[in-house]
C-alpha positions as CSV (number, residue, x, y, z in Angstrom):
1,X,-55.9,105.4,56.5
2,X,-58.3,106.5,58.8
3,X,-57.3,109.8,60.4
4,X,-56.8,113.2,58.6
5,X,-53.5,113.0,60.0
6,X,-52.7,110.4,58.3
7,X,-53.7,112.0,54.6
8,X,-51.8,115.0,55.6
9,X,-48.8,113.0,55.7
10,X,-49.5,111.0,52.5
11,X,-49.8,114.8,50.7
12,X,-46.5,115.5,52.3
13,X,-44.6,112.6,50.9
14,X,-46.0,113.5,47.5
15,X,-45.3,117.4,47.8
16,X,-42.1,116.4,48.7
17,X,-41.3,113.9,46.6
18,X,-40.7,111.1,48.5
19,X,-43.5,109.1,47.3
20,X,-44.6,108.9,43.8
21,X,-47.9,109.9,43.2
22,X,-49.2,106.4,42.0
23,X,-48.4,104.7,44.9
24,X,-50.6,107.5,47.2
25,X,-53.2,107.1,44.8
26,X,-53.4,103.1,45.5
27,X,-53.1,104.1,49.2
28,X,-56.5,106.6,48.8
29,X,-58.0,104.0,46.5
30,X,-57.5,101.3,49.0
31,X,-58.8,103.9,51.9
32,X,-61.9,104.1,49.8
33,X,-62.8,101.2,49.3
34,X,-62.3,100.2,53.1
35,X,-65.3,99.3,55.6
36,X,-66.6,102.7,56.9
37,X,-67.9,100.7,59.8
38,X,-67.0,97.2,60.9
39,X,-70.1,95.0,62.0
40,X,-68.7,92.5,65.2
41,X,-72.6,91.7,65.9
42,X,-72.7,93.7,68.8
43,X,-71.3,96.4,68.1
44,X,-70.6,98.7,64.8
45,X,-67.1,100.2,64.5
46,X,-66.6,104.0,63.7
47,X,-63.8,103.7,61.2
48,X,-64.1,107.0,59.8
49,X,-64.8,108.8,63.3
50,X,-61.4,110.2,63.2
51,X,-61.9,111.8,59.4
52,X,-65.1,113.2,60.2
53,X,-64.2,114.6,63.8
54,X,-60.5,114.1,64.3
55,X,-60.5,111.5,67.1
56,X,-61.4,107.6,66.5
57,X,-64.0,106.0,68.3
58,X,-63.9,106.3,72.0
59,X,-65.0,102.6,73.3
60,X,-67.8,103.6,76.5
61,X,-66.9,100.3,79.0
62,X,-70.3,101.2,81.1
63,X,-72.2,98.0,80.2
64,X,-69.7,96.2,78.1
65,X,-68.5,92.8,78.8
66,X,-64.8,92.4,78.9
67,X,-64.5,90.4,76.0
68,X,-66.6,93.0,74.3
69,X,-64.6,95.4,75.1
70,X,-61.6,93.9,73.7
71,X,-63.0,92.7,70.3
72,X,-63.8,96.4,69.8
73,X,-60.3,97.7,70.5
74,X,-58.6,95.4,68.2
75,X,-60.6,96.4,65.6
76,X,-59.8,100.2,66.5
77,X,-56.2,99.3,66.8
78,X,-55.9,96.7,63.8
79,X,-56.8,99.9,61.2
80,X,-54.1,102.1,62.9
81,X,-56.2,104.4,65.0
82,X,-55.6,105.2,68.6
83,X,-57.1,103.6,71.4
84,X,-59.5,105.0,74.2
85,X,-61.7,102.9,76.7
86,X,-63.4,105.0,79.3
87,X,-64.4,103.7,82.7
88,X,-62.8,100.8,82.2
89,X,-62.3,97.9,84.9
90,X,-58.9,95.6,85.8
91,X,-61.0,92.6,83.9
92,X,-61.8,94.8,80.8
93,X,-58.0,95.5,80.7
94,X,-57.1,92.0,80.8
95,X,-59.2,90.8,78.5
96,X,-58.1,94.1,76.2
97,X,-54.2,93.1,76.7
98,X,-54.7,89.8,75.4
99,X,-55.8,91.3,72.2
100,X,-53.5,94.5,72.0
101,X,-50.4,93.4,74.7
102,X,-49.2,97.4,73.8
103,X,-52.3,98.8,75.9
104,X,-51.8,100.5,79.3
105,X,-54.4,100.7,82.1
106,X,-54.6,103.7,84.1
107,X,-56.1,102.7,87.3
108,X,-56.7,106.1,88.7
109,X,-58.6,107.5,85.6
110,X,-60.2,104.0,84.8
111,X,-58.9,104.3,81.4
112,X,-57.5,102.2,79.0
113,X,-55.2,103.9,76.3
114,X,-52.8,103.1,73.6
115,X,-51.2,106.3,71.4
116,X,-50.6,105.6,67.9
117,X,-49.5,108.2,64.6
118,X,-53.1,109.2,64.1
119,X,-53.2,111.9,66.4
120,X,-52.3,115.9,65.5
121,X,-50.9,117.8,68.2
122,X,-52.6,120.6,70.0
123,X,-51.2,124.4,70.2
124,X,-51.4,125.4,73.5
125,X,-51.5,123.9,77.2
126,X,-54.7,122.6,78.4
127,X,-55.0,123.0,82.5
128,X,-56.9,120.8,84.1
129,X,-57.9,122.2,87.8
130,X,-59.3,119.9,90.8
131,X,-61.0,121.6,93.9
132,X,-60.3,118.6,96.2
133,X,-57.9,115.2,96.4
134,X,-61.7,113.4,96.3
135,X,-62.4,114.9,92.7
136,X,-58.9,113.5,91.4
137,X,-60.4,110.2,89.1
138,X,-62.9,112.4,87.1
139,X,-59.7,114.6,87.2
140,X,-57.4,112.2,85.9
141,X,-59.8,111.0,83.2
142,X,-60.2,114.6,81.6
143,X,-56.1,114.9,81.9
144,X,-55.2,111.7,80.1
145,X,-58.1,111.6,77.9
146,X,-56.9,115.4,76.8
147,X,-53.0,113.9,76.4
148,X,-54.0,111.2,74.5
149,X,-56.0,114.1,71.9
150,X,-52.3,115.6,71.3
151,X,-52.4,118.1,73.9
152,X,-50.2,119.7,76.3
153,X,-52.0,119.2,79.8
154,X,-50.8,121.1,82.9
155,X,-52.4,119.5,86.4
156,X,-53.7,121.6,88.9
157,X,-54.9,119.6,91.7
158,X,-56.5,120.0,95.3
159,X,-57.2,124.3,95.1
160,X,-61.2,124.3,96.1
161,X,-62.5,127.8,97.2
162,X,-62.2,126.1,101.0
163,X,-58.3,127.9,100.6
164,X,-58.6,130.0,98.1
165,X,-54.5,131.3,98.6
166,X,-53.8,127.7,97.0
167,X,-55.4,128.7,94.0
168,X,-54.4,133.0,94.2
169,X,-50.9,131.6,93.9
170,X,-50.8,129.9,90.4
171,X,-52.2,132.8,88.5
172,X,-49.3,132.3,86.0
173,X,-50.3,129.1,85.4
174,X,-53.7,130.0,84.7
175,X,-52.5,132.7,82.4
176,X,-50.5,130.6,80.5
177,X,-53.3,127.8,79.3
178,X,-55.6,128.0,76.5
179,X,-58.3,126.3,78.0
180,X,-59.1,125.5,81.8
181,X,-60.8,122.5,82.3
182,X,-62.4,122.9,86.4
183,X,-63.2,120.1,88.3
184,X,-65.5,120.3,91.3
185,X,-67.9,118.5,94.0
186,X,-69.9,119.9,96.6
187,X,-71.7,123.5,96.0
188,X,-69.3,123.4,92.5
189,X,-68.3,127.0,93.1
190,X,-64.3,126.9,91.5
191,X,-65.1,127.7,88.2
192,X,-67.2,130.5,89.0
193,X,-63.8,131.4,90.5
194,X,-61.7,130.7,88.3
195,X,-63.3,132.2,85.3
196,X,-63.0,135.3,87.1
197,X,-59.3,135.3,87.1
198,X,-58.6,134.0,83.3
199,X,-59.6,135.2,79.7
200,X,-59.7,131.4,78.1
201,X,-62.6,129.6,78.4
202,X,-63.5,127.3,81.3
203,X,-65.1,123.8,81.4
204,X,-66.4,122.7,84.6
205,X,-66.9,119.6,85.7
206,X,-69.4,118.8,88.4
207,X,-68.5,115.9,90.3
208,X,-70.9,113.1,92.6
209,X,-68.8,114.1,95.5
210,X,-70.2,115.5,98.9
211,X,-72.9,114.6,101.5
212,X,-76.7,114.3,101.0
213,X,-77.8,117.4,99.7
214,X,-75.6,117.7,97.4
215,X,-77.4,114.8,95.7
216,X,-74.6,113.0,93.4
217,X,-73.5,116.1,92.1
218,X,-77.2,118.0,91.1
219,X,-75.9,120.8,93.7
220,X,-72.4,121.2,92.0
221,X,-74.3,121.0,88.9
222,X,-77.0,123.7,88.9
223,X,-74.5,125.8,90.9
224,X,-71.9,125.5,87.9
225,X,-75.3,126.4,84.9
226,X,-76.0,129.4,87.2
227,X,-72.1,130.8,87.3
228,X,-72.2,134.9,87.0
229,X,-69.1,134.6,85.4
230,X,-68.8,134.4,81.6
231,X,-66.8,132.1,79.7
232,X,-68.1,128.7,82.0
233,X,-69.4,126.0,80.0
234,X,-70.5,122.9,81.7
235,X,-70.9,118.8,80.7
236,X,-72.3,116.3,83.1
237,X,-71.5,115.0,86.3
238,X,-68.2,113.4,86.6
239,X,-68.1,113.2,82.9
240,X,-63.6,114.7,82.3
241,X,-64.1,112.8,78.9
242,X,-66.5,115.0,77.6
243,X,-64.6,117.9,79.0
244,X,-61.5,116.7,77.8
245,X,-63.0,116.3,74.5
246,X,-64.1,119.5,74.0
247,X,-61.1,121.4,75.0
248,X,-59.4,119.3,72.9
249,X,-61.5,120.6,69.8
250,X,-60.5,124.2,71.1
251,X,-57.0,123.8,71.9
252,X,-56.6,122.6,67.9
253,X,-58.4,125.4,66.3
């Protein structure tokens, strides 16, 4: 057991009758008495992660080696939890599959994902908004990352303030979500925009695209920390994880 989804359902079966009490008490005694953490040498495993913040572990692949990588996940996967690898490569997915052949790489968002029962759905739609076709795999990384939370996710893809009518015209979509999650390169001026249309909050994404002074995404970035419109939140360049992450924690309040 290591998800609070998965003690609300062991309460449920009791309350409802369909599993005797001593029996859920020898599945919280053996939850106890359970690793907290699983020492592979290299790396200590976040059993409880989920308990404590309602996702598991998220496995980082920056500076990993493949086999690494994969040791980790089937330790995440072995106790149940759901798997997440970000900026993960084709050789970090093999090696992963070998271990966990139910795994799926997602190319585009360099992610590496596999959905188990640990995971409590979200209550409204999260919108994920791209200014250009260029911002798409930090855009895709927030997207899936948010699905894989429990959340509805609506796309909204290539509507930078270059055409702003491409963006005018989905006001009902914006509307509808709970969170907007904005993702931008160059001067990083969408969710400026964008918060001025919508009441739910905005997270905005800078992004390392555009030329030389835009310097890997500093410009989008200090243009996003000094929005005039209120409700914009910001995280670090090209990071949709953390973005995803925290609309994640909004959308299931």
């Amino acid at each position: 057991m290591t998800s609070n989804k998965q003690l609300q359902d062991l309460l449920d079966q009791v309350a409802a009758g369909t599993l005797p009490a001593a029996e859920a008490k020898d599945h919280l005694i053996d939850a106890f008495r359970s690793q907290p953490y699983e020492d592979l040498g290299f790396a200590r495993v976040d059993h409880h992660r989920a308990v404590r913040q309602g996702f598991p572990e998220v496995i980082l692949g920056l500076g990993k080696t493949p086999p690494q990588i994969a040791a980790i996940a089937a330790g995440i996967v072995a106790r149940g939890s759901t798997l997440l690898v970000t900026r993960a490569t084709a050789a970090a997915y093999e090696a992963v599959r070998a271990k966990v052949p139910e795994a799926t790489y997602f190319a585009d968002a360099g992610l590496i994902t596999l959905a188990q029962q640990d995971v409590t759905p979200g209550k409204g739609t999260i919108m994920v908004a791209a200014a250009g076709t260029s911002d798409l795999p930090v855009a895709e990384e927030a997207a899936r990352t948010a699905e894989l939370m429990g959340n509805q996710v609506a796309r909204l893809y290539d509507v930078g303030v270059a055409g702003l009518h491409r963006l005018l015209g989905e006001r009902e979509r914006l509307n509808a979500a709970r969170v907007i999650i904005v993702v931008a390169g160059m001067e990083g001026a969408l969710p400026s925009v964008v918060a001025g249309l919508v009441s739910a909050p905005v997270i905005a994404v800078p992004t390392s695209i555009g030329y030389g002074a835009s310097f890997g995404g500093i410009a989008a970035l200090l243009g996003m920390l000094n929005s005039c419109a209120s409700g914009v939140s910001v995280v670090n360049i090209d990071n949709g994880f953390g973005a995803a992450s925290i609309a994640s924690l909004i959308n299931h309040l």
